[in-house]
C-alpha positions as CSV (number, residue, x, y, z in Angstrom):
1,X,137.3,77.4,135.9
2,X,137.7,74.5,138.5
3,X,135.5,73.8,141.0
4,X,138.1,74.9,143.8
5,X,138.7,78.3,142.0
6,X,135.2,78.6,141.8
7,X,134.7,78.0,145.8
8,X,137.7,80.0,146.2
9,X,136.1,82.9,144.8
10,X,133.2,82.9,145.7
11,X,134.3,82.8,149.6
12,X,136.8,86.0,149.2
13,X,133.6,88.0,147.9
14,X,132.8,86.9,144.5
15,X,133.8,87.4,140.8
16,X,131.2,89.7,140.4
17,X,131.5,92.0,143.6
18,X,135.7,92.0,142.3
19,X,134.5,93.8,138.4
20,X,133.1,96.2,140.5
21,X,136.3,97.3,142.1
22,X,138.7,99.8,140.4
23,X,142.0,99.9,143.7
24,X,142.8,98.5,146.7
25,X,144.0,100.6,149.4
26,X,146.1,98.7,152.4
27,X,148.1,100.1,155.7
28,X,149.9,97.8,157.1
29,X,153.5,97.1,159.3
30,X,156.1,95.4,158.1
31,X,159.4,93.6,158.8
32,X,161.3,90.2,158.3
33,X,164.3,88.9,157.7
34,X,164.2,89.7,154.0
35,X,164.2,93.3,154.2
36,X,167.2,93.3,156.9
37,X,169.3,91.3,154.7
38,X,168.6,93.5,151.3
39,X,169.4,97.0,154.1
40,X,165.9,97.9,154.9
41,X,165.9,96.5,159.0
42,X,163.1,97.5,161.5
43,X,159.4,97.7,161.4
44,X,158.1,99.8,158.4
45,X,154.6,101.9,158.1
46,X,153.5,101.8,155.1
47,X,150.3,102.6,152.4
48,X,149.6,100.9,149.3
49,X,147.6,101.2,146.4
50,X,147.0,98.4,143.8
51,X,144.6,99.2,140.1
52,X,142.6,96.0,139.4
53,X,142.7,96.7,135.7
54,X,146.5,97.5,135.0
55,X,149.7,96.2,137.3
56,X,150.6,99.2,139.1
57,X,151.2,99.6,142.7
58,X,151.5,103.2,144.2
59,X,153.7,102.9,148.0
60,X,154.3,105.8,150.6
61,X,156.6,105.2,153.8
62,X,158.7,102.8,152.8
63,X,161.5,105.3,153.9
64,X,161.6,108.4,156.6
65,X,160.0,110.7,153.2
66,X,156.5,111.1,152.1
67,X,158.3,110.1,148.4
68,X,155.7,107.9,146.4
69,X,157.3,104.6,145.4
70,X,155.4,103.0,141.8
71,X,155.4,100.3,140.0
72,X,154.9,99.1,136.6
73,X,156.3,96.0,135.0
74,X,158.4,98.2,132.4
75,X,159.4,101.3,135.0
76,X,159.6,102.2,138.4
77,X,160.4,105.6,139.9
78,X,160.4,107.4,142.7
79,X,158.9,111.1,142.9
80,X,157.7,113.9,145.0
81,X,154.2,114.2,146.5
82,X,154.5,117.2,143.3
83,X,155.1,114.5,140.9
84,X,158.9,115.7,140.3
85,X,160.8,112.2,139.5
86,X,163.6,111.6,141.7
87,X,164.8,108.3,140.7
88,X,163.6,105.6,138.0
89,X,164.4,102.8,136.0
90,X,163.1,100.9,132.7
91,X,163.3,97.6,132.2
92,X,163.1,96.8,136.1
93,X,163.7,93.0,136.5
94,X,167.1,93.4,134.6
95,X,168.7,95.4,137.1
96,X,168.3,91.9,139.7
97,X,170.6,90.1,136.9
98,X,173.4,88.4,139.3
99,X,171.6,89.3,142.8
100,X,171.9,86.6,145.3
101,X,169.9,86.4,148.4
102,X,172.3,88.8,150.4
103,X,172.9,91.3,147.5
104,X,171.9,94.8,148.8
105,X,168.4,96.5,147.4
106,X,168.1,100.2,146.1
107,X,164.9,102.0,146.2
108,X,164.1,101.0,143.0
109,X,165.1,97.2,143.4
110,X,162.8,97.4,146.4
111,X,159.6,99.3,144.6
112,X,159.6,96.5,141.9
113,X,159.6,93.7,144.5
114,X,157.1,95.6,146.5
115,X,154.9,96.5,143.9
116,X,154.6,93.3,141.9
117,X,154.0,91.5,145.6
118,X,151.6,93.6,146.7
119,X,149.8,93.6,143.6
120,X,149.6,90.0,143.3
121,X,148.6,89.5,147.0
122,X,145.6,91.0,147.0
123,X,144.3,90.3,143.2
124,X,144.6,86.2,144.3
125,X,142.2,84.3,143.7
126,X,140.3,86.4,141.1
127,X,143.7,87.0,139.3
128,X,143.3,83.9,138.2
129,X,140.1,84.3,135.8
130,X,142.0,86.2,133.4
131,X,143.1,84.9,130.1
132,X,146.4,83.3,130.1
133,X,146.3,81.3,133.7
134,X,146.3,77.9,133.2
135,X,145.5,76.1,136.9
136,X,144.5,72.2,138.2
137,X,143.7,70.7,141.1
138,X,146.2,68.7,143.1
139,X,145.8,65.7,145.9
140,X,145.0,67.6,149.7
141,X,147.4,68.9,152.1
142,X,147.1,67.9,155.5
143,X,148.4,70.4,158.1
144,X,147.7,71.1,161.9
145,X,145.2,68.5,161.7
146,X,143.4,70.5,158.5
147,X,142.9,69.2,154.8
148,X,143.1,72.1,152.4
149,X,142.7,71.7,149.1
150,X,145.7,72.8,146.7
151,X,145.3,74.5,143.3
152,X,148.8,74.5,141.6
153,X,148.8,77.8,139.2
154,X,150.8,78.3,136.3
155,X,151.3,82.2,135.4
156,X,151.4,83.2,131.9
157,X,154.4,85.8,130.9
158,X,153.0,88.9,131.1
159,X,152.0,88.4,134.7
160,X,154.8,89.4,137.1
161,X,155.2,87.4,139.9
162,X,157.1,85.4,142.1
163,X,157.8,82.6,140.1
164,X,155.6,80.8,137.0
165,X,154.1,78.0,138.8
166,X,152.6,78.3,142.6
167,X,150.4,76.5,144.7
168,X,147.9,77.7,146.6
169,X,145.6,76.3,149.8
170,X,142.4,76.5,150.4
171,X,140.5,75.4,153.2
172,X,137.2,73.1,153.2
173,X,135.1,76.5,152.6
174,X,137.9,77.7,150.1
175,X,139.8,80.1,152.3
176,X,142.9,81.0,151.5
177,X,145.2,79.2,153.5
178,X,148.5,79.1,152.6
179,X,150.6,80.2,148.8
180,X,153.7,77.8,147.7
181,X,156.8,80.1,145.6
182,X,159.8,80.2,144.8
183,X,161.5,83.8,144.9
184,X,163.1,84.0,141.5
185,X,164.7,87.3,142.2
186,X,166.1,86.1,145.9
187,X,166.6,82.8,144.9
188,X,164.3,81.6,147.6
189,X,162.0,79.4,148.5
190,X,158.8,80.4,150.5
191,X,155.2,79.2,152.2
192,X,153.0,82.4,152.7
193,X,150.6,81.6,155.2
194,X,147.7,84.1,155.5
195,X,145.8,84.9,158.2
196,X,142.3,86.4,160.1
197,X,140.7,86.9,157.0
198,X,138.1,90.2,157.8
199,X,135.2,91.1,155.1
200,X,135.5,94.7,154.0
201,X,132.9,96.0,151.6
202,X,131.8,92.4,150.5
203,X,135.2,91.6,150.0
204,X,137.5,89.2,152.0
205,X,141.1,89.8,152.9
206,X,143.3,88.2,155.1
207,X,144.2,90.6,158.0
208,X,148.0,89.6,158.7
209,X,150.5,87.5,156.3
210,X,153.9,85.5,157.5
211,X,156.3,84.0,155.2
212,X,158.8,81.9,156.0
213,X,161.3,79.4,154.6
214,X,160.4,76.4,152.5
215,X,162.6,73.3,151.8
216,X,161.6,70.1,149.9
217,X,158.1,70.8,150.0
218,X,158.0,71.8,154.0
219,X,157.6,74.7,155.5
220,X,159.7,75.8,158.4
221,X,156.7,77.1,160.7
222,X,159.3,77.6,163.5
223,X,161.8,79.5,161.6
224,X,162.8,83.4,161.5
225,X,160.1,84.7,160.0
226,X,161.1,85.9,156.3
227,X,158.2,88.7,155.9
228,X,155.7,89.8,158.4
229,X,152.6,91.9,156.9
230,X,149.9,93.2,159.7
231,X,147.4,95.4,157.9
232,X,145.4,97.7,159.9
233,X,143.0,99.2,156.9
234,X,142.0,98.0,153.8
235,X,139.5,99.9,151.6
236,X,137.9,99.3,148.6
237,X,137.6,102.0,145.7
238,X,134.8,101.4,143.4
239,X,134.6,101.8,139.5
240,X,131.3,104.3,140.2
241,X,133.1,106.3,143.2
């Protein structure tokens, strides 16, 4: 592990306080320019679960239902709060074969994006200490008058994610600053920039997310803003709860 991971860790709660946690429970608005182009305009109230020890993500209010939206990397469906399956789909990332930025999203297309995201989002940076990552330090990023430290990470396969090799920002006391990506599936290119990180149960989680366009290296702070993520609850489930 590098020294920056290591910082970076230990500032979002610690490796040891993450073993301890078996899901992740978020609320949180949404909008952005992404989901109006793919037909899901408007703000949008949503819940989210991600499971530390297996990539699944479990959503509700994505749409006007109280349908429960989950992801795996090998299915997605959609089903009934009485677990009768209204839609799914194996093999998920095929069905994005051809898709360009403006090609519309089903409900499925969406839970897969969603749910790999989301899962991603909130596992970063202990995601990294699992066998497979591969991750180096890189020269400082001066932004706004702040030198972060960037930790370019390359993603082994069975990992789903945005793209294989990210960078991510950390400031001086290894905050999570900003996350570098290119959108494989929207063939797009981002900086994440998180936000009012807030401790819950020892654990630190940044409190509101923007994403916006990304060109030659530079972000385009002024520009529409791609995604907009405002949480207003995080909690942690325990292994022992």
């Amino acid at each position: 592990m590098t020294d920056l991971l290591a910082l970076a860790i230990t500032a979002h709660g610690g490796l040891q306080r993450w073993k301890k946690v078996a899901a992740v429970d978020v609320s949180f608005a949404h909008s952005g320019r992404l989901l109006e182009i793919k037909g899901y305009p408007g703000h949008r109230f949503t819940t989210l679960t991600i499971y530390v020890d297996q990539q699944r993500t479990e959503i509700v209010g994505m749409d006007a239902t109280d349908d429960r939206w989950i992801y795996t990397p090998q299915r997605v469906w959609i089903e009934r709060p009485d677990g009768t399956i209204l839609e799914e789909r194996d093999n998920p990332r095929a069905a994005f074969a051809g898709h360009q930025r403006n090609t519309p999203w089903d409900r499925l297309h969406l839970t897969f994006f969603m749910g790999y995201a989301h899962w991603s989002y909130t596992a970063v940076p202990y995601l990294f200490t699992q066998p497979g990552f591969m991750h180096h330090e890189l020269a400082p990023h001066v932004e706004n008058g702040e030198t972060w430290r960037v930790l370019e990470v390359e993603y082994p396969e069975h990992i789903v994610a945005h793209c294989k090799t990210q960078k991510f920002y950390f400031d001086q006391d290894g905050m999570l600053k900003r996350n570098d990506y290119s959108v494989d599936l929207t063939t797009g290119h981002a900086a994440h920039y998180s936000f009012d990180p807030q401790r819950v149960d020892g654990m630190v989680f940044p409190m509101l997310r923007r994403v916006v366009r990304r060109t030659a290296g530079t972000s385009h702070v002024n520009a529409p803003t791609t995604f907009l993520l405002d949480y207003s609850r995080v909690r942690v489930r325990n292994r022992d709860a």
